[in-house]
C-alpha positions, 0 to 999 in steps of 0.5 A: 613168637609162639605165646604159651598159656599160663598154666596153673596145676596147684591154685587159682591165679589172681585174675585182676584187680580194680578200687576195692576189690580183686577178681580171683578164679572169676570170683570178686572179692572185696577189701583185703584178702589172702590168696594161697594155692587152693585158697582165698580168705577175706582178711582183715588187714595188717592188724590181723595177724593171726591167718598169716602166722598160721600160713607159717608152716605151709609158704616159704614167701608171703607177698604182702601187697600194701596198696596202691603204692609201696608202703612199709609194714608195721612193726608189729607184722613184720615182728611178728611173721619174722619170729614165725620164721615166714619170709615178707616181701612188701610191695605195691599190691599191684606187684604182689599180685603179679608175682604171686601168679608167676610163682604160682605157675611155678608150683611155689609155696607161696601166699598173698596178703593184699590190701586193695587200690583204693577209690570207688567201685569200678564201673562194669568192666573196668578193672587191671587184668593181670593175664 
């Protein structure tokens, strides 16, 4: 089998994830974010509205990660993005990252609301690599 390299012409692909944090085109980001192509923003979670709604005209899908598991949005979020006509796919954060890099690698307009796993800091190192 012949393993070709992902490439990825129009952002910066999540690298891993770990208790707390993301690693994104090297660089750690701690609590939530949002990560689009050419982009990654510190967010202040699903009460903080007002980044995603203005990321409306640019992404056809927003990946809202929720977690360690799965969880529903609230209300409010889902309201709101639905009458900004932004489409949501609510996962685990770890299954939002994923598909955010393999869209990603497609040229998608896309985007990442990622709220991280939770528990401590990961000892140096220690992290769930995402390719």
């Amino acid at each position: 089998m012949r393993l070709t390299k992902t490439e990825f012409p129009e952002g910066t692909p999540i690298d891993s994830y770990g208790p707390g944090f993301f690693r994104i085109g090297g660089q750690v980001y701690h609590g939530p974010v949002i990560a689009r192509p050419g982009a990654v923003l510190p967010w202040g979670g699903t009460e903080d509205t007002g980044p995603l709604l203005a990321l409306a005209a640019d992404i056809d899908v927003l990946f809202l990660g929720m977690g360690a598991s799965i969880a529903h949005a609230p209300a409010d979020l889902r309201c709101a993005l639905d009458a900004a006509g932004v489409a949501v796919e609510v996962m685990s954060t770890p299954a939002a990252a994923r598909t955010y890099n393999v869209l990603l690698s497609e040229g998608r307009r896309i985007a990442a609301a990622l709220v991280p796993v939770g528990g401590q800091p990961p000892q140096a190192g220690k992290s769930n690599e995402l390719m």
